[in-house]
C-alpha positions in Angstrom: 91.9 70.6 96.8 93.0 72.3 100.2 96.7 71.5 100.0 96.7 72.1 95.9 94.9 76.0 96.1 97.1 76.5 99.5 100.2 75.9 97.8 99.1 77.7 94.9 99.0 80.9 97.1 102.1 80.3 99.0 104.0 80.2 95.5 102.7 83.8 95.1 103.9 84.7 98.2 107.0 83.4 97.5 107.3 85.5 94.6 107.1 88.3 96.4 109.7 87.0 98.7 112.6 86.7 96.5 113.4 89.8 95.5 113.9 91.1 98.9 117.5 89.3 100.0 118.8 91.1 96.6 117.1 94.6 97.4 120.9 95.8 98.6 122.7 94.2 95.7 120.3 95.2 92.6 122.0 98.0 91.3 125.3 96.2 90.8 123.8 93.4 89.6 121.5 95.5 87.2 123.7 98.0 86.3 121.9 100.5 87.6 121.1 103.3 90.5 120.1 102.3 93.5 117.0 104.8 93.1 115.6 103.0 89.4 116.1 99.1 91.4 113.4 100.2 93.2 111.3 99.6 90.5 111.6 95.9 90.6 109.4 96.4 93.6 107.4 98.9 93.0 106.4 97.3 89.7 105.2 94.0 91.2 103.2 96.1 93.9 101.5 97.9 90.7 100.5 95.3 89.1 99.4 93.0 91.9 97.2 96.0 92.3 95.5 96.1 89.5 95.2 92.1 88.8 93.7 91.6 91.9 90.1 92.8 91.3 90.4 92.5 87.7 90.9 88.3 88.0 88.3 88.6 90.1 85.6 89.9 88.0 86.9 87.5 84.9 86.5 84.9 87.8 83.1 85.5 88.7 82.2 85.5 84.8 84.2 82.8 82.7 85.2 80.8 85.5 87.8 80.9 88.9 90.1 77.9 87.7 90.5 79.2 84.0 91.6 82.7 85.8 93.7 80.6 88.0 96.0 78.8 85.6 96.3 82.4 83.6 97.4 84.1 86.8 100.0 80.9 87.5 101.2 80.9 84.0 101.9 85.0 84.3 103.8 83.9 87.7 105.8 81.2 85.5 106.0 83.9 82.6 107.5 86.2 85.1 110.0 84.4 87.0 111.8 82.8 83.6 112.2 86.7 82.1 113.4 87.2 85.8 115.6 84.5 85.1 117.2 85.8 82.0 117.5 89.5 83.5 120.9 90.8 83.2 119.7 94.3 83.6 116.7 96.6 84.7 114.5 96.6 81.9 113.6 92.7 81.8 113.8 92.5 85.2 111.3 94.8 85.7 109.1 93.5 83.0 109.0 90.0 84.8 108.7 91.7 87.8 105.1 93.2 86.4 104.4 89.6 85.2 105.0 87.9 88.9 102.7 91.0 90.4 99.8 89.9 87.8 99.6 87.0 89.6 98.6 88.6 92.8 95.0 87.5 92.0 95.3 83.9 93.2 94.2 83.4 96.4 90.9 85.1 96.5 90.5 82.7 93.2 91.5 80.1 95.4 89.1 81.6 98.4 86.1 81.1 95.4 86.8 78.1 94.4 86.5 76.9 97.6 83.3 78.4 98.4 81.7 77.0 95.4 83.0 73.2 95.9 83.6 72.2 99.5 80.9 71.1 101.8 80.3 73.5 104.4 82.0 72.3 107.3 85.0 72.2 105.7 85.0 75.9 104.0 86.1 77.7 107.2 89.6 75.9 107.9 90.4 75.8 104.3 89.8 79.3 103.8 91.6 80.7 106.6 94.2 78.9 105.7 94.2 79.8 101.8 94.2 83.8 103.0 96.9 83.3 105.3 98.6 81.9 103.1 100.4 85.3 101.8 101.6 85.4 104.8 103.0 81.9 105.2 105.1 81.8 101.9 106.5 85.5 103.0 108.0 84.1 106.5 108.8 80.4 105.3 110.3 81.8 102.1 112.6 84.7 103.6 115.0 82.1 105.0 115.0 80.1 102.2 115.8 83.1 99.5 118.6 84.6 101.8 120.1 81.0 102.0 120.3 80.7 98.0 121.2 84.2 97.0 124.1 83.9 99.5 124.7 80.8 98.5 124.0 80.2 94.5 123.2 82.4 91.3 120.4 85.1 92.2 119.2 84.2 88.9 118.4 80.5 90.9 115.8 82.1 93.0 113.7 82.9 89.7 114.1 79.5 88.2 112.9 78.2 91.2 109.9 80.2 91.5 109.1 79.6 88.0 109.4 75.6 89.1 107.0 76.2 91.9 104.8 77.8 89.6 105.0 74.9 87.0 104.0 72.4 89.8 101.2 74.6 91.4 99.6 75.1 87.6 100.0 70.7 87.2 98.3 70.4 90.1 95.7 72.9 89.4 95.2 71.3 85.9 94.7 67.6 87.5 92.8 68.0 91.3 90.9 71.2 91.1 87.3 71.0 88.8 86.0 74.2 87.4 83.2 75.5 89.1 79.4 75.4 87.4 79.0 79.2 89.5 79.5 82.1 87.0 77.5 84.9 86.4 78.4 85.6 82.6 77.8 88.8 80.9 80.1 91.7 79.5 83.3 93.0 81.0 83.4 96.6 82.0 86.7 97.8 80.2 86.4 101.1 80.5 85.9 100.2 84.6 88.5 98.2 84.9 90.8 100.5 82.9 89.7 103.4 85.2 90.3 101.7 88.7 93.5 100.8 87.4 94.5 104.0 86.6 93.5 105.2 90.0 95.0 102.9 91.8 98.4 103.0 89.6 98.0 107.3 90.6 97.5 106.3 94.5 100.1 103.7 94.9 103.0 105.2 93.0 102.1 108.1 94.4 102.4 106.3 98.3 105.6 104.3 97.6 107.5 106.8 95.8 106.4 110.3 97.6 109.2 109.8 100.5 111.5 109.1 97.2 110.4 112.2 94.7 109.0 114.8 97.9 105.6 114.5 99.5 105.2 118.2 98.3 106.8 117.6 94.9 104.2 118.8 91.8 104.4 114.8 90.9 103.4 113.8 93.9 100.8 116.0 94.4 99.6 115.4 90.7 99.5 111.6 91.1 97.2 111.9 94.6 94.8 114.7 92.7 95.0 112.3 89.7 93.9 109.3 92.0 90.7 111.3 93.7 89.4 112.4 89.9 89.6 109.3 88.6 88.1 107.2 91.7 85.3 109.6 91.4 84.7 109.7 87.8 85.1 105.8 88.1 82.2 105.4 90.9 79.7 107.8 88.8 80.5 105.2 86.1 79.9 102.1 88.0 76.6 103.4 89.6 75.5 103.9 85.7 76.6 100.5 84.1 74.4 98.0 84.2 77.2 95.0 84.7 80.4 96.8 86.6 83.7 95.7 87.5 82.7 95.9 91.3 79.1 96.3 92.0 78.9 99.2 94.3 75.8 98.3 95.7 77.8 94.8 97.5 80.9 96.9 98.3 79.3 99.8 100.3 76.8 96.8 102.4 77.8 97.7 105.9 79.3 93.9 106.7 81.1 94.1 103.5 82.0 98.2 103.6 83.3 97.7 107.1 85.0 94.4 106.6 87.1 96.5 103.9 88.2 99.4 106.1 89.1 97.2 109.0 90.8 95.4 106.5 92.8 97.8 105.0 93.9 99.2 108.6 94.7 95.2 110.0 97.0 95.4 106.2 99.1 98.4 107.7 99.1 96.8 111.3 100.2 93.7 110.3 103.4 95.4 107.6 105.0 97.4 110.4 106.3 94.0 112.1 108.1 93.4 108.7 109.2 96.8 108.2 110.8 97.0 112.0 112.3 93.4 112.7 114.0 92.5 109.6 116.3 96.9 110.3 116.5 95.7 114.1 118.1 92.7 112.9 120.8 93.9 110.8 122.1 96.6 112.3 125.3 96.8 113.5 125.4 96.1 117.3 127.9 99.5 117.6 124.3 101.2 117.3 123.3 99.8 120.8 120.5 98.3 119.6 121.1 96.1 115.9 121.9 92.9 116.6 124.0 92.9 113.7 122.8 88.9 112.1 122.8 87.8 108.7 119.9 88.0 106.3 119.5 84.3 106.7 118.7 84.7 110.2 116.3 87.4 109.9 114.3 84.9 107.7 114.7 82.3 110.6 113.2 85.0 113.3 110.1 85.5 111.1 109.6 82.0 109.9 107.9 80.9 112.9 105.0 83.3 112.1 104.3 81.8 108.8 104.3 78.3 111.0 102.0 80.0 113.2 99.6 81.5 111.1 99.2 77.6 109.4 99.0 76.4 113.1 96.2 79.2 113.6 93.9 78.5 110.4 91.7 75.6 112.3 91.5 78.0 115.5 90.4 80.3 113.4 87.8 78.5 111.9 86.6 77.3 115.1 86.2 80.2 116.6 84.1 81.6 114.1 82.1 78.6 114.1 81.2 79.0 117.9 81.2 82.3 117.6 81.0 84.3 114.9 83.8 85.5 112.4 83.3 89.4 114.0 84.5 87.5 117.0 87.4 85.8 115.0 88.6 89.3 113.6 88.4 90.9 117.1 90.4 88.6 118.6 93.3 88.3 116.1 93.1 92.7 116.4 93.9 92.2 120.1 96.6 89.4 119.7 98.5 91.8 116.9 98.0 94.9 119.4 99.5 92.7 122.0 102.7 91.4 120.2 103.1 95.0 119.4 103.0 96.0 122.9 105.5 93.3 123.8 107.8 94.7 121.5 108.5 97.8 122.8 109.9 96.3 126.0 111.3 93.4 124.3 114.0 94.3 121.2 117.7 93.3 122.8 117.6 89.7 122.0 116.7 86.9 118.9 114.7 85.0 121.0 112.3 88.5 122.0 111.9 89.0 118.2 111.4 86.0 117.4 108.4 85.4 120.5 106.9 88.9 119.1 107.2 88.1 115.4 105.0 84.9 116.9 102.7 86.8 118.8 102.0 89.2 116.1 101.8 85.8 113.4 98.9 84.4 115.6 96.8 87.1 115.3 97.7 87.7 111.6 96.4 84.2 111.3 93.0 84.6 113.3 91.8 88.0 111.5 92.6 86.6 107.9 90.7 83.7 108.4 88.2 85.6 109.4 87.9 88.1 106.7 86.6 85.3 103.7 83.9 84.6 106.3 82.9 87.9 106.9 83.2 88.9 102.8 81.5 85.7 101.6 78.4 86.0 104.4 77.5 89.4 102.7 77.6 88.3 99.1 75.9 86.1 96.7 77.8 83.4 95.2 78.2 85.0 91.6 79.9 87.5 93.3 82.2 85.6 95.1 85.4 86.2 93.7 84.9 89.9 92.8 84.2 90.4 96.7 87.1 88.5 98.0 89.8 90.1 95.2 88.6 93.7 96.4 89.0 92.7 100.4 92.3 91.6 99.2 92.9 94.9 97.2 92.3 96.7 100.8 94.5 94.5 102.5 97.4 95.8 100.2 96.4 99.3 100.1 97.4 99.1 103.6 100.4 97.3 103.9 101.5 100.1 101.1 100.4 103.1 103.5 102.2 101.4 105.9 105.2 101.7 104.3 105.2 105.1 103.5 104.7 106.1 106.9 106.8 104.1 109.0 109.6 105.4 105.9 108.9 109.4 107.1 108.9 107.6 110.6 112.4 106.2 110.3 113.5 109.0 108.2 112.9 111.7 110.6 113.7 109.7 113.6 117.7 109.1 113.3 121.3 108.4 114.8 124.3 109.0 113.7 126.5 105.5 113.0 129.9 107.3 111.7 129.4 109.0 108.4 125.8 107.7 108.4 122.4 108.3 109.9 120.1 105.1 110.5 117.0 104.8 112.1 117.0 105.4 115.9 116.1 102.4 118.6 113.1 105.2 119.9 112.2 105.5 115.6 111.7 101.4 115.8 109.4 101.9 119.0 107.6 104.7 117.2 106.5 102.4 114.3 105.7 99.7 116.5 103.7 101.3 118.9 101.9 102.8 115.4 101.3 98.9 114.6 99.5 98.8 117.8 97.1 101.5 117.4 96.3 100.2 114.0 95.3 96.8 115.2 93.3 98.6 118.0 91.5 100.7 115.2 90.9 97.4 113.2 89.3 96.1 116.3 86.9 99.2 116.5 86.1 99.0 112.9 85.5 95.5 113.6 82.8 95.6 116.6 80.7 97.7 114.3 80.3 94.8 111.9 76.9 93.4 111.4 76.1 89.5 111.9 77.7 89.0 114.9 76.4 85.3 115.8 77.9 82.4 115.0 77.5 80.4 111.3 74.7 77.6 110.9 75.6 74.2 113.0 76.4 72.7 109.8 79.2 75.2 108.7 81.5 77.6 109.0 80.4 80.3 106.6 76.5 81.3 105.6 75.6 81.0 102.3 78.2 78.3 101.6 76.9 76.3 99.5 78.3 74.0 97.3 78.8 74.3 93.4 75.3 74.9 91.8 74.1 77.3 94.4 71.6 79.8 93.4 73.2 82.8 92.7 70.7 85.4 94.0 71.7 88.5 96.1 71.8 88.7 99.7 70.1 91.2 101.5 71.9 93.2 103.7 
């Protein structure tokens, strides 16, 4: 069950992986500007967004693996219209399809919590929400080897294959669980976070593209504040809500979130920074000027990492409590960071801090179920875990906007063109840090700071059956 939900979230990871060798080569092989490629991106970000606590909530209520094989089958959907895509308009349909996926590893996080005993729930669900992480470093090297290699078109036939197997297995090892808590969907909830969160992230990704001061961008940030509010007043007066309010804003869960969200931009400034640093051309001083195949081989030893990490993880919050856990990987990600500013000149420098900074990746996420799933009752398990997954990606997507005004403003001049300066790099980086030290703060304010029961890794883990009522906060 382990290996079959793990690989079932490393397949969405690699879906968001193999675009990225392309990005440079889109518009000639869509026909199209550089400027509308982007949405190939920005489309899967969108709709990752909006799955995410939308599976979660259909989880909770008609059951996790059901919601699982429909988010697979969207990923398999996806990557055969990928497949087909000649030009921008399919390709960014299947994009969409890929990013409705998003939702599969808090499913798999669930399904876990409802099935295994409780001394194995820790190590498995570290290592099912690290493993976003994992299929992003392991499946860089292997994208840039096949586009440069094969057909782009390859890449999407083989993620569609990975899907395939990931739903077969699904369909034959993984039971569906007895825990659901029924009842009606909020539509008109589910319609308005999306629409929120749609105004928000479009208006993050794309303000360094249309002008933070432009009336759009402006429009879609005021547009995002109405609606959130509008859509809290609602939830507070429905009597079955997409996110139950009162769960979200319990201080272990509330601050879970936030340190959450800040750990999501921490940890995306690594893959913002190496990957530039990388490719550059050494005439800069600084670029090391490699291949994108060997950027992929820098940063697949943190995926490794992060899978090495999972049972320390785990252990760690056994003994001592998952605040502990999240703590400690917010001081190992501050630390690669701080390595990195003295340590850019060589591969084997990047490749110790894109290590450094993979560990602690791998301690805080497998801390984060444990902290979510400690503060919520079991009916609510997947609803919980999709929104702490929601704020991870909120973060990672303010993290790029930033370090892009960053790089922007912080230039040299390589001939006829400006790139990012060595002291821009540093600038992000050291930013990384002092989100990871933010995260920790956040962190040591969370409740519940002992250790889980002798017997497991998580409270309230019980098995399949559990009584569903609420925890007290």
């Amino acid at each position: 069950m382990v290996a079959v939900l793990a690989l079932a979230g490393v397949v969405v990871a690699l879906m968001q992986t193999i675009v990225i060798p392309l990005v440079p080569e889109l518009p000639r092989l869509l026909h199209a500007s550089a400027a509308d490629t982007t949405w190939a991106i920005t489309a899967t970000l969108l709709a990752g967004a909006v799955a995410t606590p939308v599976m979660g909530r259909l989880g909770d209520m008609y059951g996790k693996r059901r919601m699982l094989l429909v988010s697979l089958g969207l990923l398999v959907a996806g990557s055969v219209v990928g497949a087909l895509s000649d030009t921008l308009v399919p390709m960014v349909v299947g994009r969409t399809l890929q990013g409705l996926a998003a939702g599969v590893i808090p499913l798999g996080i669930s399904i876990m919590r409802d099935e295994l005993p409780a001394h194995r729930l820790g190590s498995a669900t570290a290592l099912m929400s690290a493993s976003l992480g994992i299929g992003g470093a392991l499946g860089l090297p292997a994208a840039a080897f096949l586009a440069q290699h094969v057909d782009w078109h390859v890449l999407f036939w083989g993620a569609a294959g990975f899907g395939v197997l990931a739903a077969v297995l699904v369909l034959a090892l993984i039971p569906e669980s007895p825990v659901r808590s029924g009842g009606r969907f909020d539509v008109v909830g589910a319609v308005g976070l999306s629409a929120a969160l749609v105004s928000l992230l479009l208006a993050i990704s794309k303000g360094g593209t249309w002008g933070w001061g432009s009336a759009l961008t402006v429009g879609l940030f005021c547009a995002a504040v109405v609606i959130l509010l509008l859509w809290v007043r609602w939830e507070r007066r429905v009597s079955q809500p997409l996110v139950d309010l009162r769960t979200v804003t319990r201080r272990q869960v509330l601050l879970t979130n936030i340190a959450s969200a800040v750990f999501g931009f921490a940890m995306f400034a690594m893959s913002l920074v190496l990957p530039q640093v990388l490719q550059l051309p050494e005439a800069t001083g600084y670029g090391l000027g490699t291949s994108m195949v060997t950027v992929g081989l820098v940063l697949g030893p943190s995926g490794l990492i992060m899978m090495v990490m999972a049972p320390v993880s785990a252990h760690i919050t056994r003994t001592r409590g998952p605040k502990v856990t999240l703590m400690a990987g917010a001081v190992v990600v501050a630390a690669g960071y701080g390595l990195s500013i003295g340590l850019m000149s060589a591969i084997w420098q990047l490749v110790l801090v894109s290590t450094v900074i993979g560990a602690g990746i791998g301690l805080a996420y497998g801390a984060m179920p444990a902290l979510i799933m400690g503060a919520v009752p079991v009916s609510e398990t997947a609803a919980a875990n999709s929104f702490n997954t929601l704020m991870r990606a909120i973060g990672t997507t303010m993290a790029s906007a930033v370090a892009g005004v960053v790089l922007a403003q912080m230039t040299t001049a390589l001939g006829p063109v400006s790139v990012p300066s060595e002291n821009g790099f540093r600038t992000v980086m050291i930013i990384g840090a002092g989100s990871a030290l933010v995260a920790l703060v956040f962190a040591a304010f969370i409740p519940g700071g002992r250790p889980a029961r002798s017997s497991g890794d998580l409270p309230a883990a019980a098995g399949a059956g559990a009584a569903a009522a609420p925890v007290k906060s």
